[in-house]
C-alpha positions in Angstrom: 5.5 69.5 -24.7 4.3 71.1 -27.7 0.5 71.0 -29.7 0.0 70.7 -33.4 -1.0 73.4 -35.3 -0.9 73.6 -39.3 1.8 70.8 -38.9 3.9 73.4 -36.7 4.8 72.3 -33.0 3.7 74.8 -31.0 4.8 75.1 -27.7 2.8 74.8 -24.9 3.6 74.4 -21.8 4.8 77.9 -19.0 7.5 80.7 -20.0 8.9 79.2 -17.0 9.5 76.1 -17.8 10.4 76.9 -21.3 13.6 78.4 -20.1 14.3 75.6 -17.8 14.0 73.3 -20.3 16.5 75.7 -23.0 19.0 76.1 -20.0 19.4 72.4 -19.6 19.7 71.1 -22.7 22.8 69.7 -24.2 21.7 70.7 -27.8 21.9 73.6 -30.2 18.1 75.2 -29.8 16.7 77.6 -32.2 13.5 79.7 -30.1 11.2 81.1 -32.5 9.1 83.5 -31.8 5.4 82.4 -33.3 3.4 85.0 -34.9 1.0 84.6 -38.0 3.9 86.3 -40.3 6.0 84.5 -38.9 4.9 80.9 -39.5 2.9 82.1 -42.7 6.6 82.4 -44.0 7.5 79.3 -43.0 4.2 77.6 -44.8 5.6 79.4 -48.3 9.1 78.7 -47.9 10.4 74.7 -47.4 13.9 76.1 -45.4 12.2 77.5 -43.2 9.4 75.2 -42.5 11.9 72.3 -42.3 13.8 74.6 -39.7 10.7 75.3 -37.6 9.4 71.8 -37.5 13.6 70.4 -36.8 13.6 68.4 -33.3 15.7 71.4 -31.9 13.8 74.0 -32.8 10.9 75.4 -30.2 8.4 77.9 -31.9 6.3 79.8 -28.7 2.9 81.2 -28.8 4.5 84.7 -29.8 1.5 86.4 -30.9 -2.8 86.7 -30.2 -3.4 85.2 -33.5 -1.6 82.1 -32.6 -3.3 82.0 -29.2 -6.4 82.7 -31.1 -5.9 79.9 -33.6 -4.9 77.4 -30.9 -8.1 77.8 -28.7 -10.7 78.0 -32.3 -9.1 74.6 -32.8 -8.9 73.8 -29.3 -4.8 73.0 -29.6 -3.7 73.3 -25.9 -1.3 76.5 -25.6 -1.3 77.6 -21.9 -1.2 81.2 -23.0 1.1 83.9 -24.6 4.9 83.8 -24.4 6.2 86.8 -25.6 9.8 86.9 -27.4 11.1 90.1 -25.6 10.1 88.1 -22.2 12.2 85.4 -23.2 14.7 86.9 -24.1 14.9 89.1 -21.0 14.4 85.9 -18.9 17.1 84.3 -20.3 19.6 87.4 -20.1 18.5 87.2 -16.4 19.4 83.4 -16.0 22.4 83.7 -18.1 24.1 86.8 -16.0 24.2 84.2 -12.5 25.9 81.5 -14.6 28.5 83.9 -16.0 27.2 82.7 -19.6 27.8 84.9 -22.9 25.8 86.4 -25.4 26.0 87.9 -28.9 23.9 90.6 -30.5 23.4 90.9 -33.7 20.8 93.7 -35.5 19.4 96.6 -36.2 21.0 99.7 -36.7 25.0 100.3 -34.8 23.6 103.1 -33.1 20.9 101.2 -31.4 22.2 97.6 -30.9 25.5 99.8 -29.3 22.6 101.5 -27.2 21.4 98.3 -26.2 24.4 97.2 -25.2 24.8 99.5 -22.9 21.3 99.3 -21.6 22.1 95.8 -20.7 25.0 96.6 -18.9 23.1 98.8 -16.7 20.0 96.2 -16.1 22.1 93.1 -15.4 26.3 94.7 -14.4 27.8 91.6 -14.8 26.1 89.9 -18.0 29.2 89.1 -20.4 27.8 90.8 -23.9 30.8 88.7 -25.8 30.6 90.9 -28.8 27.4 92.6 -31.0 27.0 94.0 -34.4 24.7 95.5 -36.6 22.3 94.0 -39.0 23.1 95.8 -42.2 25.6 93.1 -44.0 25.3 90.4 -46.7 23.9 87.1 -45.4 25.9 85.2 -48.0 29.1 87.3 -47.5 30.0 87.6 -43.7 32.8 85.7 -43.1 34.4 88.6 -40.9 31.4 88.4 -38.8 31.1 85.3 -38.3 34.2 84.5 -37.5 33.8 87.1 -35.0 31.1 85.5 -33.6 33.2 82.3 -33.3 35.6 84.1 -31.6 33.6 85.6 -29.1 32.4 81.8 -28.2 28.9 83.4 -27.2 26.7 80.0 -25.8 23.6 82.8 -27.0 23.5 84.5 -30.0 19.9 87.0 -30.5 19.5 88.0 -33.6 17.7 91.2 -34.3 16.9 91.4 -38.0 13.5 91.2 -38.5 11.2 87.9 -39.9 12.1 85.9 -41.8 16.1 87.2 -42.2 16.9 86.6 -39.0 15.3 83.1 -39.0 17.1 82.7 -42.7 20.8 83.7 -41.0 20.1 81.6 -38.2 19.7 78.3 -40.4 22.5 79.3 -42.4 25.1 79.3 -39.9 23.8 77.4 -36.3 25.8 74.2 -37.3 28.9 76.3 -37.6 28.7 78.9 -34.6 29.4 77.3 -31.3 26.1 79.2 -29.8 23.7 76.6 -27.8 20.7 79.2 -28.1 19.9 81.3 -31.0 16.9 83.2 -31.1 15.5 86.0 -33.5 14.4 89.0 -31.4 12.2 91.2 -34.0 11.9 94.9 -32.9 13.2 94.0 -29.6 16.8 95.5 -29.6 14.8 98.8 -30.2 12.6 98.5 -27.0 16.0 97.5 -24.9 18.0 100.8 -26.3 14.5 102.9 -25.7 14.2 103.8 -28.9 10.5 102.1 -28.7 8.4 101.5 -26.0 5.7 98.2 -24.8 2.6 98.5 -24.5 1.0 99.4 -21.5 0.2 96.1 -18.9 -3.5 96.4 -19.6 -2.9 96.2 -23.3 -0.9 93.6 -23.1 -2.9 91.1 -20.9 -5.6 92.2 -23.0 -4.1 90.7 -26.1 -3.7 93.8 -27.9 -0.2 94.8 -27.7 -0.6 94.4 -31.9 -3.0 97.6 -31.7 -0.1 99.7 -29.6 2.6 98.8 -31.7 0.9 100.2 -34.8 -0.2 102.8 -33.3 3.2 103.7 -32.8 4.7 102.5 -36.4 2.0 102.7 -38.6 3.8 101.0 -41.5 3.0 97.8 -39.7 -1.0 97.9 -40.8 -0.2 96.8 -44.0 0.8 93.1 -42.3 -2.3 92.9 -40.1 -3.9 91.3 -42.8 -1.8 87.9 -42.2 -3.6 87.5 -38.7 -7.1 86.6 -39.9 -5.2 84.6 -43.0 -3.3 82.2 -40.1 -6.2 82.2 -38.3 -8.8 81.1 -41.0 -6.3 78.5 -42.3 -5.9 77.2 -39.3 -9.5 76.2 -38.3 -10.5 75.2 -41.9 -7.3 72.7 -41.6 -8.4 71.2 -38.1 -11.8 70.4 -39.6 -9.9 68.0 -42.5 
């Protein structure tokens, strides 16, 4: 079930149900993780809207300003669903069904790190291959016949909004992957290179506040939240 919002779909049922529902489907599904910079791309750029609002895509309420924007213009979003949850949920149902996964991102010294963090949190996971983010989109044969190769049913691809959104439409008709999901940041916080927020943060809706605390580069793109969120309400009084 999903609610509209600035013509996006916007998922909005439990975390719980979401991956029930990605675990039993037969199709390809692209999760995407539903910030304000994040859909604000996808309102600029046709691809990517045309991706996000695609019948197998699911974009979750990744974000306070999308939770904010879908109770000002009373959409009904049950709450939050963080990325890094999901994707840590569905490592968790993948490792007791002896399913795959590729990782793809950030730097080789941290997606290797979080690798082997994975390893460690869930021993019998099958990681069929990883590699790092720093390559051509539009000249990556090698990898992606790597990727091929690996026959991965989960691909998480950790290159930051919108690339990782831009390789995923690229290449999900040709990769045999049933799930792909861009991950953001979140290969960092699984090698420990970056940390959460603390619970209280978090449940108070300000896990945006910590993170640029911590990486203070990320001010500069604050300024989309109040954007979405303004947009948003003058559209649902059209």
């Amino acid at each position: 079930m999903a609610s509209d919002l600035l013509g996006y779909k916007i998922y909005s049922k439990s975390m719980d149900h979401l991956i029930h529902e990605v675990m039993v489907s037969e199709n390809k599904t692209h999760i995407i993780s539903g910030n304000p910079e994040v859909l604000t791309s996808g309102l600029k750029e046709e691809e990517l809207f045309n991706n996000f609002t695609d019948k197998n895509s699911i974009i979750i309420p990744d974000g306070i300003g999308i939770v904010i924007s879908a109770r000002l213009t009373k959409v009904p979003v049950e709450g939050k669903i963080p990325g890094i949850e999901v994707l840590d949920k569905i490592l968790r149902e993948f490792e007791t069904k002896n399913k795959s996964v590729y990782l793809l991102g950030a730097t080789e010294d941290t997606v290797t790190k979080a690798v082997a963090k994975l390893k460690k949190k869930y021993p019998t996971l099958i990681v069929a291959g990883y590699h790092n983010g720093f390559f051509d989109l539009n000249n990556c044969n090698d990898i992606i016949e790597n990727i091929k190769a690996s026959n991965a049913e989960a691909i998480f691809v950790a290159m930051g909004a919108p690339r990782q959104e831009r390789f995923i439409i690229k290449y999900m008709d040709i990769l045999p992957c049933k799930i792909f999901m861009g991950v953001g940041g979140s290969f960092d916080i699984i090698a420990g290179n970056l940390k959460r927020a603390p619970k209280w943060m978090i449940s108070l809706g300000l896990e945006w506040l910590y993170r640029v605390s911590k990486e203070p580069f990320r001010i500069k793109r604050l300024g989309v939240i109040p954007k979405f969120i303004i947009k948003a309400v003058i559209s649902n009084r059209k």
